[in-house]
C-alpha positions in Angstrom: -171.8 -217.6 2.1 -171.3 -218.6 5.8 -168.1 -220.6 5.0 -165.9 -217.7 3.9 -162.5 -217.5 5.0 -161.2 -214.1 5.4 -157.8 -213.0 5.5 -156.9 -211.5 8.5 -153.5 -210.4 8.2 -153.9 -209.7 4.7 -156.7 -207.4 5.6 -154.9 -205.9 8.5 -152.0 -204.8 6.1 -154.0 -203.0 3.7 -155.9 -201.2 6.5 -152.3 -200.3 8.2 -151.1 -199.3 4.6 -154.1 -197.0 4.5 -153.6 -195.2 7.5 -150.3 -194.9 7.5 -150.6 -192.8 4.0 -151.4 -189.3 4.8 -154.9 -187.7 3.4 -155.8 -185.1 5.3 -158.8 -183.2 4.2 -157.8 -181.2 0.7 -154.6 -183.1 0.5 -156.0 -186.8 -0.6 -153.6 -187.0 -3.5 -151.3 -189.2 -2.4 -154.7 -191.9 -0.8 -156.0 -191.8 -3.9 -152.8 -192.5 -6.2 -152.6 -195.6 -4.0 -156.4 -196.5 -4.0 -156.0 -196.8 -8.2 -153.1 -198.6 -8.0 -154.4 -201.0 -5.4 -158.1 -201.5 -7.5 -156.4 -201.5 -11.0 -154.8 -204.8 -9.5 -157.9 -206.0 -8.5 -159.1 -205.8 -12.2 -161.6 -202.8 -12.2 -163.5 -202.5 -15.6 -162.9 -198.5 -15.5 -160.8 -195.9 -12.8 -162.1 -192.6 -12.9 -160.9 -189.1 -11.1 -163.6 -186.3 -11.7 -162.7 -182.6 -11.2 -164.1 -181.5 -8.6 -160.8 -180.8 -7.0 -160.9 -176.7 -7.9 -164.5 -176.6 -5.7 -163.2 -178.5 -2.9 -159.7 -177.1 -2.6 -158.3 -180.3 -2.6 -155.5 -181.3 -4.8 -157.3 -184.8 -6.5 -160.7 -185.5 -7.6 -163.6 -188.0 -6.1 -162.7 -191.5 -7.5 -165.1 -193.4 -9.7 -164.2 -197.4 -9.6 -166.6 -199.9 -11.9 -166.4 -203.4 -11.7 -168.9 -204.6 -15.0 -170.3 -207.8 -12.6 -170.5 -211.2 -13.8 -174.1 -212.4 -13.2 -177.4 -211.4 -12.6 -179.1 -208.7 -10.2 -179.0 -205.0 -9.6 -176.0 -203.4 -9.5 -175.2 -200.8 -6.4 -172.1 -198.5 -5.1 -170.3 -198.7 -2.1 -169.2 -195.1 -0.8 -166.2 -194.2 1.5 -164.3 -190.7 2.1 -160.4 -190.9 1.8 -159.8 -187.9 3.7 -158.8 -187.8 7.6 -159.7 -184.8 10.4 -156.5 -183.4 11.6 -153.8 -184.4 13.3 -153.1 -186.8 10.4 -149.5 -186.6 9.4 -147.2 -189.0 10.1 -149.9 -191.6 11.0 -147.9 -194.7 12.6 -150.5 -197.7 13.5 -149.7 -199.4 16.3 -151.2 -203.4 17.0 -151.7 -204.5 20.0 -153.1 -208.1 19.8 -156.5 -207.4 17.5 -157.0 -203.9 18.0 -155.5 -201.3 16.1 -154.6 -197.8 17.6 -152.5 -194.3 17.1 -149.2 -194.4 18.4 -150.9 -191.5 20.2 -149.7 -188.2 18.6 -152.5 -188.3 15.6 -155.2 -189.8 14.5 -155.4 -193.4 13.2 -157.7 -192.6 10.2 -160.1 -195.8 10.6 -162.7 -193.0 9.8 -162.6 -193.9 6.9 -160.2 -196.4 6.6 -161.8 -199.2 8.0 -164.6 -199.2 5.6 -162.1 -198.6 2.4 -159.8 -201.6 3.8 -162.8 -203.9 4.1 -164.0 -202.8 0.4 -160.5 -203.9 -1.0 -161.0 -207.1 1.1 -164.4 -208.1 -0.2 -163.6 -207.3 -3.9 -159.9 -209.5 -3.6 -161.9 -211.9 -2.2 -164.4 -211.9 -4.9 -161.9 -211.6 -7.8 -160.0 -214.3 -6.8 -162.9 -216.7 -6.0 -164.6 -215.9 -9.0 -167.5 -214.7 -7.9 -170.3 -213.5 -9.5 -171.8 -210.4 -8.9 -173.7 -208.0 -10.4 -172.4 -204.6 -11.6 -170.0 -202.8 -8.3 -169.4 -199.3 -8.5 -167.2 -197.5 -5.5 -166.9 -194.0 -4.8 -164.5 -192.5 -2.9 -164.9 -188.7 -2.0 -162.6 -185.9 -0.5 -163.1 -183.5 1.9 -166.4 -185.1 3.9 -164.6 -184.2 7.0 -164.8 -180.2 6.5 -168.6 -180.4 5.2 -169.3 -183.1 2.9 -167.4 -181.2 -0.4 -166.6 -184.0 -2.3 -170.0 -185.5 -2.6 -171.6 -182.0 -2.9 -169.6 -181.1 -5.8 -169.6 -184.4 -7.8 -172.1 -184.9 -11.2 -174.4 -187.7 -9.9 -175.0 -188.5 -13.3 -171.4 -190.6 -12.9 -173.2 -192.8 -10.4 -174.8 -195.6 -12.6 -176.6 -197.9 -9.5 -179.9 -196.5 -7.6 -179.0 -197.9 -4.3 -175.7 -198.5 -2.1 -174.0 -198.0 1.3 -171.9 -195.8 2.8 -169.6 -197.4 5.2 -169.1 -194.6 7.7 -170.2 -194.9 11.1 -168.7 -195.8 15.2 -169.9 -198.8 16.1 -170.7 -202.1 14.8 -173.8 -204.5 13.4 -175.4 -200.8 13.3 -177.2 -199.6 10.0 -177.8 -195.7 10.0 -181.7 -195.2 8.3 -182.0 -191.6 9.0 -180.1 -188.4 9.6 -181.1 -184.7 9.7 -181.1 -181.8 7.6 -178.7 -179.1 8.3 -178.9 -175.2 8.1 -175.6 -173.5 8.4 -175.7 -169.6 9.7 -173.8 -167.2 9.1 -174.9 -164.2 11.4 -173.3 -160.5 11.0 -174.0 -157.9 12.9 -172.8 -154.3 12.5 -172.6 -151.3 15.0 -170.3 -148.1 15.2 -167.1 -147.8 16.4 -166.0 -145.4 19.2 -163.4 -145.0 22.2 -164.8 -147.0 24.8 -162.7 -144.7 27.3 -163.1 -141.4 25.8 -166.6 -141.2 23.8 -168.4 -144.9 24.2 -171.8 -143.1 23.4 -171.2 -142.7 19.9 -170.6 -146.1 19.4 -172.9 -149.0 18.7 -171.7 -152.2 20.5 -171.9 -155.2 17.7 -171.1 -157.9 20.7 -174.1 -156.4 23.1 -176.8 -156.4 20.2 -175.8 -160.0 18.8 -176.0 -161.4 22.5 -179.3 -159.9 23.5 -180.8 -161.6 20.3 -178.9 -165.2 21.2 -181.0 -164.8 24.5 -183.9 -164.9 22.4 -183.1 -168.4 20.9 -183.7 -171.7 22.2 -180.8 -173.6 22.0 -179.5 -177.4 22.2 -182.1 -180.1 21.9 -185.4 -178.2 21.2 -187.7 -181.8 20.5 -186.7 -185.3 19.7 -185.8 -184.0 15.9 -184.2 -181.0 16.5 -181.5 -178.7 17.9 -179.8 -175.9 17.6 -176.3 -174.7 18.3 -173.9 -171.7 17.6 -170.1 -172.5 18.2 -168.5 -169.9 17.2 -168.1 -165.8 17.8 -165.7 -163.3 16.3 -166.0 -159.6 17.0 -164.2 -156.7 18.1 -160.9 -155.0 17.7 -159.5 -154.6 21.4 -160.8 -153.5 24.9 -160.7 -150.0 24.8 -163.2 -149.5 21.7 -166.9 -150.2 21.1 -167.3 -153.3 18.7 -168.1 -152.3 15.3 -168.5 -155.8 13.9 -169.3 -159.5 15.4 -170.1 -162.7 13.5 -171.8 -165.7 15.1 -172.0 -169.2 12.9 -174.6 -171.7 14.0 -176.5 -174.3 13.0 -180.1 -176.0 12.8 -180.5 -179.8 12.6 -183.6 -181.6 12.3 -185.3 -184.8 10.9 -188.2 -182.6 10.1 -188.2 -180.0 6.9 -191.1 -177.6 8.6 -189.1 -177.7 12.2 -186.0 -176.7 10.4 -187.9 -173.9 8.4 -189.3 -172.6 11.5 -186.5 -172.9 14.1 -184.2 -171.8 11.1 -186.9 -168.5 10.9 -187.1 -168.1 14.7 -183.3 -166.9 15.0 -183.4 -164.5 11.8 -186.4 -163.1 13.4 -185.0 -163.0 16.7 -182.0 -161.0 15.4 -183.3 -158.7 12.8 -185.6 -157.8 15.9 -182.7 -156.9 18.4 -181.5 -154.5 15.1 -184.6 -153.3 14.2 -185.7 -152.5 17.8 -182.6 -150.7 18.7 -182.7 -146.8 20.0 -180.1 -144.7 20.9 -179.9 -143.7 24.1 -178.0 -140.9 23.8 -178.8 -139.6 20.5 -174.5 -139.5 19.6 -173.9 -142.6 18.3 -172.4 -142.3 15.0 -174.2 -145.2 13.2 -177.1 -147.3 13.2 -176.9 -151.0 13.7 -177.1 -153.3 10.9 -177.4 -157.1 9.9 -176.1 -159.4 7.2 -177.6 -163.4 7.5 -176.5 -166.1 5.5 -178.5 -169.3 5.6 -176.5 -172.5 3.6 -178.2 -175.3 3.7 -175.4 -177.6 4.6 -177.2 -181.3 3.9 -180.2 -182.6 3.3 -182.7 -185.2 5.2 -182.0 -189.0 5.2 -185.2 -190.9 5.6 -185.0 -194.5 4.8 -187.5 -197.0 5.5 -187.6 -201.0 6.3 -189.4 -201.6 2.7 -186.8 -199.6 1.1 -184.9 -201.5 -1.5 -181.7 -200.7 0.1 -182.7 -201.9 3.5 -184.1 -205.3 2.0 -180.6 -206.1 0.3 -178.7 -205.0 3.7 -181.1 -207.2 5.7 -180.6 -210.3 3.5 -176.9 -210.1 3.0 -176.5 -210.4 7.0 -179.2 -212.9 7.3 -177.4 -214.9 4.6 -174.1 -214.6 7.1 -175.8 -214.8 10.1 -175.2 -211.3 11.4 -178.0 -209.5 13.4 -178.3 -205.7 12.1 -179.8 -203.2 14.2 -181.2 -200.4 12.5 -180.9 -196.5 13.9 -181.6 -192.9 13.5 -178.5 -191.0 13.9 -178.0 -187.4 14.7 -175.0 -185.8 12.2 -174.7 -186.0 8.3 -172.6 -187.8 5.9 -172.0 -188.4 2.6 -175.4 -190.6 2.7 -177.0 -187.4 2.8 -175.9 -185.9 -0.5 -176.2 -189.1 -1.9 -179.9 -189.5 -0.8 -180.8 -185.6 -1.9 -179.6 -187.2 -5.7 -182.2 -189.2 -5.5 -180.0 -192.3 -4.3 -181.0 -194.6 -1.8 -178.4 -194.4 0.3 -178.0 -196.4 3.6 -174.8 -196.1 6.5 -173.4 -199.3 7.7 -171.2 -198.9 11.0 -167.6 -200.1 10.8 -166.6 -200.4 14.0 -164.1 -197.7 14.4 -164.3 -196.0 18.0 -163.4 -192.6 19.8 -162.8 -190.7 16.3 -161.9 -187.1 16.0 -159.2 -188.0 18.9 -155.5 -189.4 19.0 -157.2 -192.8 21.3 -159.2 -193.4 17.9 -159.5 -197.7 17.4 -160.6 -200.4 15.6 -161.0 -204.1 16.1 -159.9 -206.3 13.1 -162.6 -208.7 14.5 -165.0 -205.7 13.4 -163.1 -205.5 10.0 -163.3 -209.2 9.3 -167.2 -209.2 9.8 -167.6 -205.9 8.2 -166.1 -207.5 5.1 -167.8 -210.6 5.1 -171.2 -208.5 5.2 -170.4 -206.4 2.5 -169.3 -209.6 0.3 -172.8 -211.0 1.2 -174.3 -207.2 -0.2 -172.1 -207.3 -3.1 -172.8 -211.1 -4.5 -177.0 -210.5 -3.3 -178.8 -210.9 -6.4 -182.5 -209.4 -4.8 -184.2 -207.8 -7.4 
C-alpha cells in the first residue's frame, strides 16, 4: 500500500472541476448531476437520489453511491456535503504552485470539495488497479452548511454499512472523535405597544425585559464541555414607540447530555422569571408581558472511542501508509453527528482545507494526495 502512485494533476482537475461548479446551499442540482455522471464512469453498482429535497428546500436529493466490493471484510460509507456557504457563484480556482485558492471574490468550496475530490481519486484509483475491497457506499448530502438538513432528513435505513467517515474538517492528519450536542433557542418575548413620546407608561418594553433576563445567563465558555451563545436579536418597530415584540436565537453546546439539559433549563428559567416577575409601575400599561420559547435540538453528541471499530480501521489504514493520525475533540457539529445519533459509527477525518467560511479559503494538493492515499488504505482494509 505504501507504493501507490497518485495522480496529481488528474486529482487537481477534478477538485478544480468541483469547485468551479456552483452548489450553494439549496441549489446542489447542478454538483450532483456531475457527481453521477462522474461515479457512473467509475462503475458504481447502484446511483441513488432520495427525496429529501421538499424538507430541505433544496432543488436535488442526498445521493446514494454503492460500489458491491470485490473481496472480503466489512463494508463502510464515506460521507461528504456537496453544498458550499455563500459567496459561491462564479467560483474561479486559482493555482499557484501546489496550493489552491479563490481568485478572491468567493469562496473556493474545498469545504467540501477536497474530501469529494479525493473520494473520486481513491475509487479511480481502485477501479482501475483492480482492487479489491469490500462493499463502498458514499453519501453525499445538501444543505449541511445551513444546519445539517440533508443528513437530518434522509431514511438511514438507505445506509447499508455500520461504520464510515466523514471527510469534513480544517486541518490535516487530524481525526475528529467527539463533537457536542446542540440546542437551538428560539426566545420571544412580548410587551405592549405605546408612544414612547406621548404615553410610554402604557407600554411594556419587549427589548428591556428580554435584556434583563440575558444578564441572568452565563454566557461563552461555561466549563471545558460547554457554552453558550445568542447571536442574534430582532425587536421593535422604530424609536419613538415602546417595543411590543423582540426575538433572541441562541444556542447551548456541550459534550455532556445533563450540562446541556441544565444550562439549556437555566436560560428558560432565567426568562420566564424576568416575565413572570414583572410589575407595572405605573398601573397604565396596556398589556402584560408574555413569552413564547422554542427549544430544537439542532444535533446530537459524537462520542467515539479508541476501541471503537471505526477508530481501529482509521488507525490501521494510516499505519499501513505510514501516516501518523492524531485523534481530537472538536467543538461544532457535522454531518458525523446525525450519522452517529442513527446509530452509525461515524468518525471525521480532516482534509486539509484552511480559512473556510472566507474568500482566502485553501488547500494544499500535497494534503489531497495523502488524504487520498489514506482513504484508499480505509477503503481496501479488510479488519473485521
Amino acid at each position: 500500500m505504501c507504493a501507490m502512485t497518485i495522480d496529481r494533476e488528474h486529482l487537481a482537475a477534478t477538485f478544480t472541476l468541483l469547485c468551479e461548479t456552483d452548489s450553494p446551499s439549496g441549489k446542489e442540482k447542478k454538483i450532483a448531476s456531475l457527481l453521477k455522471e462522474i461515479f457512473l464512469k467509475l462503475g458504481a453498482d447502484e446511483i441513488l437520489e432520495d427525496d429529501t429535497g421538499h424538507v430541505t428546500g433544496s432543488d436535488t436529493g442526498n445521493l446514494f453511491i454503492r460500489f458491491n466490493g470485490t473481496g472480503n471484510g466489512k463494508g463502510i460509507f464515506l460521507n461528504c456535503h456537496m453544498d458550499t456557504v455563500e459567496p459561491a457563484t462564479g467560483v474561479r480556482v486559482v493555482r499557484k504552485e501546489d496550493t489552491f485558492f479563490s481568485a478572491g471574490d468567493t469562496i473556493l468550496g474545498s469545504d467540501d470539495k477536497s474530501g469529494i475530490a479525493a473520494i473520486i481519486e481513491a475509487v479511480s484509483y481502485i477501479r482501475h488497479n483492480s482492487i479489491e475491497h469490500p462493499p463502498l457506499e458514499i453519501i453525499l448530502t445538501t444543505c449541511e452548511e445551513v444546519g445539517l438538513l440533508g443528513a437530518k432528513a434522509l431514511n438511514p435505513s438507505m445506509i447499508n454499512a455500520k461504520t464510515g467517515y466523514s471527510l469534513d474538517s480544517t486541518g490535516f492528519g487530524l481525526v475528529i472523535v467527539g463533537a457536542p450536542a446542540c440546542n437551538r433557542l428560539d426566545i420571544s418575548v412580548r410587551g405592549a405597544a405605546a408612544h414612547a413620546g406621548l404615553h410610554p407608561e402604557r407600554g411594556v418594553n419587549a427589548i428591556t425585559l428580554a435584556a434583563k433576563a440575558l444578564t441572568l445567563i452565563p454566557q461563552g465558555k461555561i466549563d471545558s464541555e460547554s457554552t453558550v451563545n445568542f447571536g442574534t436579536i430582532h425587536g421593535g418597530t422604530a424609536s419613538n414607540i415602546v417595543p411590543e415584540l423582540v426575538t433572541v436565537i441562541g444556542e447551548v453546546r456541550s459534550h455532556s447530555t445533563e450540562n446541556l439539559d441544565r444550562l439549556t433549563n437555566q436560560i428558560t428559567h432565567a426568562f420566564n422569571q424576568v416575565v413572570n416577575d414583572w410589575e407595572d409601575p405605573t398601573g397604565e400599561a396596556r398589556g402584560k408581558p408574555e413569552l413564547e420559547i422554542k427549544i430544537n435540538p439542532d444535533f446530537p453528541i459524537m462520542k467515539l472511542n479508541t476501541s471503537a471499530a471505526v477508530i481501529q480501521r482509521v488507525e490501521k489504514a494510516a499505519k499501513s501508509i505510514d501516516m501518523n493520525l492524531e485523534y481530537k475533540i472538536a467543538g461544532g457539529g457535522s454531518d458525523a453527528n446525525i450519522f452517529n445519533g442513527y446509530g452509525l459509527q461515524t468518525a471525521i477525518i480532516a482534509t486539509g482545507m484552511t480559512h473556510v467560511h472566507s474568500t482566502d479559503e485553501q488547500v494544499d494538493l500535497q494534503d489531497m494526495v495523502d488524504l487520498t492515499r489514506l482513504i484508499m488504505a480505509i477503503i481496501t482494509n479488510t479488519n473485521e
